[in-house]
N, C-alpha and C positions, 0 to 999 in steps of 0.2 A: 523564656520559659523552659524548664528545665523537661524533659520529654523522656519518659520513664523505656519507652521503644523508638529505633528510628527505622523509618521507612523507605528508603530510595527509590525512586520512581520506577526504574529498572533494575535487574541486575540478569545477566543471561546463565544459563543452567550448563555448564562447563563441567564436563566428568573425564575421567582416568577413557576412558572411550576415546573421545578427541585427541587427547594428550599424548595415548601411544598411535593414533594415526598420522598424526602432525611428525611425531619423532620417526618414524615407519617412514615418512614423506621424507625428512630431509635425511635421513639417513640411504636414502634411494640414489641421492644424486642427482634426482630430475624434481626440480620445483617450480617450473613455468607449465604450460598448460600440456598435460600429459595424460596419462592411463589412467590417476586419479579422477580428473577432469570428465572422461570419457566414462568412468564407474558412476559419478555422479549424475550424469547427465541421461544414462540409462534407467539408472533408478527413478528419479525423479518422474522422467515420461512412464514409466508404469504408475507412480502412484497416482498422478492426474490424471492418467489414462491418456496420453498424447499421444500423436506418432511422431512429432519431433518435438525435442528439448536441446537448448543451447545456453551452456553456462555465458554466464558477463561477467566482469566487475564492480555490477549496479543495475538497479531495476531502471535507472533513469537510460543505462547503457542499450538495456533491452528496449524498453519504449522507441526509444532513437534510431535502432536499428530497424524496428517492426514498421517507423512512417516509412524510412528512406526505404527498404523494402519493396513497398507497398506503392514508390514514386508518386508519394505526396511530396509536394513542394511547392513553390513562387505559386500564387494564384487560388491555393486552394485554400480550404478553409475546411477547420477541425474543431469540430463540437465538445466541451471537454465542460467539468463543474469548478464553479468559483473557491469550490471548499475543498482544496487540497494543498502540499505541499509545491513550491511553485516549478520544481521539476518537471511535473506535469504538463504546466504549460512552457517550460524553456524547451522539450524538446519537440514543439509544433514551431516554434520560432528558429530552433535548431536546422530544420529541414526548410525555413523558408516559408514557410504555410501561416495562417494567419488564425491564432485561436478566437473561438467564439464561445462565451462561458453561456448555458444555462441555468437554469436556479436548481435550486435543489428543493424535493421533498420533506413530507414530516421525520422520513427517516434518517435524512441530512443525502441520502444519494441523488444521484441527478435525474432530475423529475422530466420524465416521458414526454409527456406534455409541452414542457416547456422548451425539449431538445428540439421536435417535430415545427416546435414554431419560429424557431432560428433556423431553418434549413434553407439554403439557399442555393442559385446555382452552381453557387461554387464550392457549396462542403461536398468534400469528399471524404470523412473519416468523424465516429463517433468516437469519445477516448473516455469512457466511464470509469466511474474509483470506485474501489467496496471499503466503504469507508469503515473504519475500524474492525475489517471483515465480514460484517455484513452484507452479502452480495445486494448489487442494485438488481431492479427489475429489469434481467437483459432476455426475458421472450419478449416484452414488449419492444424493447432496442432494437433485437433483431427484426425484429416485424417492420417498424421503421427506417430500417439500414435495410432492408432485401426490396421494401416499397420504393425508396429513394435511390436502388443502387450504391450503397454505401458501405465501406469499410469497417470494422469495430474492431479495435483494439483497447482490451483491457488494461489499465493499470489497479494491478494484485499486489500491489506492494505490500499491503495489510492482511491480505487474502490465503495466504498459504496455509491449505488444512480447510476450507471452507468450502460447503458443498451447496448447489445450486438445484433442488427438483433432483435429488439422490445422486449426480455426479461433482464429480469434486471439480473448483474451479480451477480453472486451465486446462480443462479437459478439449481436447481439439484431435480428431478422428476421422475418418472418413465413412466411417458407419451409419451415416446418417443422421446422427445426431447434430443436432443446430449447434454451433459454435461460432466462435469471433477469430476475425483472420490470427489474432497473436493475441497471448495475457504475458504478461510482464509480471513477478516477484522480486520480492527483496528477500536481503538475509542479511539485513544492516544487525550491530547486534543487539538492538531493541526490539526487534521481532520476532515471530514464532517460534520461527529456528533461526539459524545465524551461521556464517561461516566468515564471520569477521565484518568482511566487506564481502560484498556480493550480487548477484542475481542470475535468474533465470528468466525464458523469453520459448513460450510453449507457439506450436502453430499444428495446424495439420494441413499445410498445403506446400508439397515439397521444392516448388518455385521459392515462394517465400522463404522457408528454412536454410537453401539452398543460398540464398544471397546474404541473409543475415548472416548465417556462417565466415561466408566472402567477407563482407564490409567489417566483421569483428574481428581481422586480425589483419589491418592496412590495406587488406584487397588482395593478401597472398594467394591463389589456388590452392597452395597445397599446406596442410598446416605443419606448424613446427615440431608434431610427432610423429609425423608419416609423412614425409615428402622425397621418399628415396623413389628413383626415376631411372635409366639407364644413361642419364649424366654424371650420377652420384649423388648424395644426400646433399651436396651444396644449392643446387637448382634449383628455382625458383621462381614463378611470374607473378609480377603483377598485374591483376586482371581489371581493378577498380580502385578509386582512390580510398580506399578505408579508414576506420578509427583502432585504438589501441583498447580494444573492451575484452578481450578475455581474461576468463579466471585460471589461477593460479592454480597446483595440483597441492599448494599448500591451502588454499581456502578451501577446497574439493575433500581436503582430508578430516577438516572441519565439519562440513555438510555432510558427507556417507555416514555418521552414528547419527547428530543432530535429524537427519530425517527418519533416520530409524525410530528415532524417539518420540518424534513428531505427534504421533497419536498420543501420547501419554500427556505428552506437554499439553494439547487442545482439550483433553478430557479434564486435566488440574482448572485451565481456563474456566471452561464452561463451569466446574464445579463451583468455582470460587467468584464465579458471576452472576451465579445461581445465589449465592450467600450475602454477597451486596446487595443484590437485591431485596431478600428477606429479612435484613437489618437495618435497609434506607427505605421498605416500603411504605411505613405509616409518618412518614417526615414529607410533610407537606409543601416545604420549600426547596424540595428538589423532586426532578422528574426521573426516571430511569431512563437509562439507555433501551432505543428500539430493537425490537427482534422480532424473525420470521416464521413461522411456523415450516414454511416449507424449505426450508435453509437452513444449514449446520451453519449457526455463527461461530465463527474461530475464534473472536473475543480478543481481540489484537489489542483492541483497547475498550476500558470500561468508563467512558464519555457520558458522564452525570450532567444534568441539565438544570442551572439554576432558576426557580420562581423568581424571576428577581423582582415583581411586583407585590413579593411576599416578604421581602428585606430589607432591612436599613441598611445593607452592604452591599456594595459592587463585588464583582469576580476577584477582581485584584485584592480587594480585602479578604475577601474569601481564601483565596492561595496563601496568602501571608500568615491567616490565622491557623493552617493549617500548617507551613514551615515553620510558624513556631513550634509545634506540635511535633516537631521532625519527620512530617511526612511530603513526603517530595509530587507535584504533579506536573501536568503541562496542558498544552491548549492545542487542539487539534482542529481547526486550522484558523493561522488568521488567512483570511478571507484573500484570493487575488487583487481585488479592485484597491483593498487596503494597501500594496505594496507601493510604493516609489513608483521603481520603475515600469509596473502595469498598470499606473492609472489613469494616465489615459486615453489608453484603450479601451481599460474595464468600464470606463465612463460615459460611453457613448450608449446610445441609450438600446442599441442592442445586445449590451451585454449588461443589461442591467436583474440584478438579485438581490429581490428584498429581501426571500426568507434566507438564504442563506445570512443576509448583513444582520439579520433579525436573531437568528440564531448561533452566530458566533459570541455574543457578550456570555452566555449563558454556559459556555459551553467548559467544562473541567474533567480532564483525566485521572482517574483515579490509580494508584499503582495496580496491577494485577498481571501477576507474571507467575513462573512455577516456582521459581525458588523462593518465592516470600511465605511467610508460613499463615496458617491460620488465625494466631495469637493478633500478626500483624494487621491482616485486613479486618479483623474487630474491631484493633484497636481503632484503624482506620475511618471506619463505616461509625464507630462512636462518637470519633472528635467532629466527623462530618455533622451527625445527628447535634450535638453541644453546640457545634459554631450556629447554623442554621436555628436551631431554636434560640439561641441569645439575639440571635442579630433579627428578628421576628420584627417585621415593619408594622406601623399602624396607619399610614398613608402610599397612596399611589405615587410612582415615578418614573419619569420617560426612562427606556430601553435605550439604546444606542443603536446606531449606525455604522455603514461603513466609511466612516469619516474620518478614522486614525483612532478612533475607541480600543482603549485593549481593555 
């Protein structure tokens, strides 16, 4: 079908900004983790309001570092949701620990209820996701994790820019404000902001910060832009066996405008989230994406929900009729227990998730990003509306499972 617009599911928002800090960067001489590094990692804890921020080379890097950290490992067990990217769960398995999925909510995050009743005496760590930026309900988490003695670390992979009860998440302080030992971000370049490849890994407990630091650059004490000593700048110990997670002062040169811009880009978001919804409202065969009244959702992603007891067509027909159409989507998430290789664990019947297996067949992303223009998510939101009413079922049909259904 010949497709008068095309849509690309992503495309990141790259300006003359980035472009002359990148050149600024390598025209420095110093492109491994330096003063760059050290600008971003300042900014970033003021905008979350942290009192420590450690850049990574991946939110998965951050996670990883926040278990080992935190001396989760062999024996313990780590409460985390079925409906995420499987990173999520490779770095509870990374540290040794044994993940344990809860089901998720109507909102797709991981439902309270069902965390509290998978606790055992061996979890030591809840690892909740704000799926599509939507933060999960974390005063109830915490109330659960301070009853049971328990760790929380966030994964914000999707989260950056998103405010929780008026503070932005990853907020982590000593002020007294309720917090989670670590949140983790991305800055993959399908996200908010972007600095290529990337992440950050917020805390406010300087034990913590203090070892992640350690463990993200092999276990050196002293890092590779200040380690001069009265030996000489060659000196150097090894204090623990560490990983190679730091970022780069060229991905950091990236990030210093990209968050600068950060507000602009989540206001385009929300605007244009606002506008799918007003265009997909009265289309019957799909639901909207959930949102909070007491939560700035960032809108990471605009995750449409098919009736599909309202359709002669599966999901898959669905995406196809819309690639005809030249609009690009995706599918967030297949389910953990669906994978290969976590099924069977995910199969035992304490890690069992109806609604999450319930609510993955239905589940479609829509593009929604700042550089796609208006024109486009009409277009979009129109071909949605045309597919949905042609494919209009006149009989009922089983939903799927998580049984390898895509």
């Amino acid at each position: 079908m010949n497709s008068p617009l095309q849509v690309p599911f992503h495309r990141p928002s790259i300006g003359s900004e980035e472009i002359n800090e990148v050149a600024r960067t390598l025209e420095s001489g110093w492109l491994t983790t330096g003063p760059r590094v050290k600008q971003f990692e300042q900014n970033f804890r003021s905008y979350v309001e942290a009192s420590h921020a450690l850049a990574v080379n991946s939110c998965t890097a951050g996670l990883h570092l926040a278990l080992a950290a935190l001396n989760i490992g062999p024996g313990d067990e780590v409460i985390t949701t079925p409906l995420t990217f499987c990173a999520t769960v490779n770095v509870i398995l990374h540290v040794g620990a044994t993940p344990v999925l809860a089901d998720v909510g109507l909102d797709g995050n991981l439902d309270p209820a069902s965390v509290e009743a998978r606790i055992t005496g061996n979890t030591r760590a809840i690892l909740p996701v704000h799926l599509a930026g939507l933060p999960c309900d974390m005063n109830t988490l915490w109330s659960i994790a301070g009853e049971h003695r328990l760790s929380v670390i966030e994964d914000a992979a999707h989260a950056v820019g998103s405010h929780y009860f008026g503070r932005p998440i990853g907020t982590a302080s000593a002020d007294g404000y309720r917090c989670s030992d670590a949140v983790a971000f991305s800055f993959h370049p399908t996200k908010n902001m972007t600095t290529a490849e990337g992440g950050m890994v917020t805390t406010g407990t300087e034990s913590v910060a203090e070892t992640m630091r350690l463990l993200c650059l092999h276990g050196i004490s002293k890092d590779a832009w200040n380690r001069y000593t009265d030996r000489g700048s060659w000196y150097y110990d090894v204090s623990a066996p560490g990983f190679k997670y730091n970022m780069s002062d060229v991905q950091a040169s990236i990030g210093i405008p990209q968050l600068n811009k950060l507000e602009g880009f989540i206001a385009v978001r929300q605007q244009y989230a606002q506008l799918y919804n007003e265009l997909l409202a009265s289309v019957d065969e799909v639901e909207l994406p959930p949102d909070k009244p007491h939560c700035r959702h960032a809108w990471h992603l605009y995750m449409l929900r098919l009736v599909l007891d309202k359709l002669e067509i599966g999901r898959a027909e669905f995406i196809n009729a819309l690639k005809e159409r030249g609009i690009g989507t995706s599918v967030h998430f297949i389910p953990i227990p669906m994978h290969k290789f976590f099924r069977d664990f995910a199969g035992r019947p304490e890690n069992q998730c109806p609604r999450a297996c319930e609510l993955y067949p239905r589940l479609i992303s829509l593009p929604l990003y700042p550089a796609m223009t208006e024109e486009q998510l009409e277009y979009t939101a129109r071909a949605v509306t045309e597919i949905a009413h042609k494919a209009r079922k006149h009989k009922l049909v089983a939903v799927g499972s998580c049984s390898g259904q895509s």
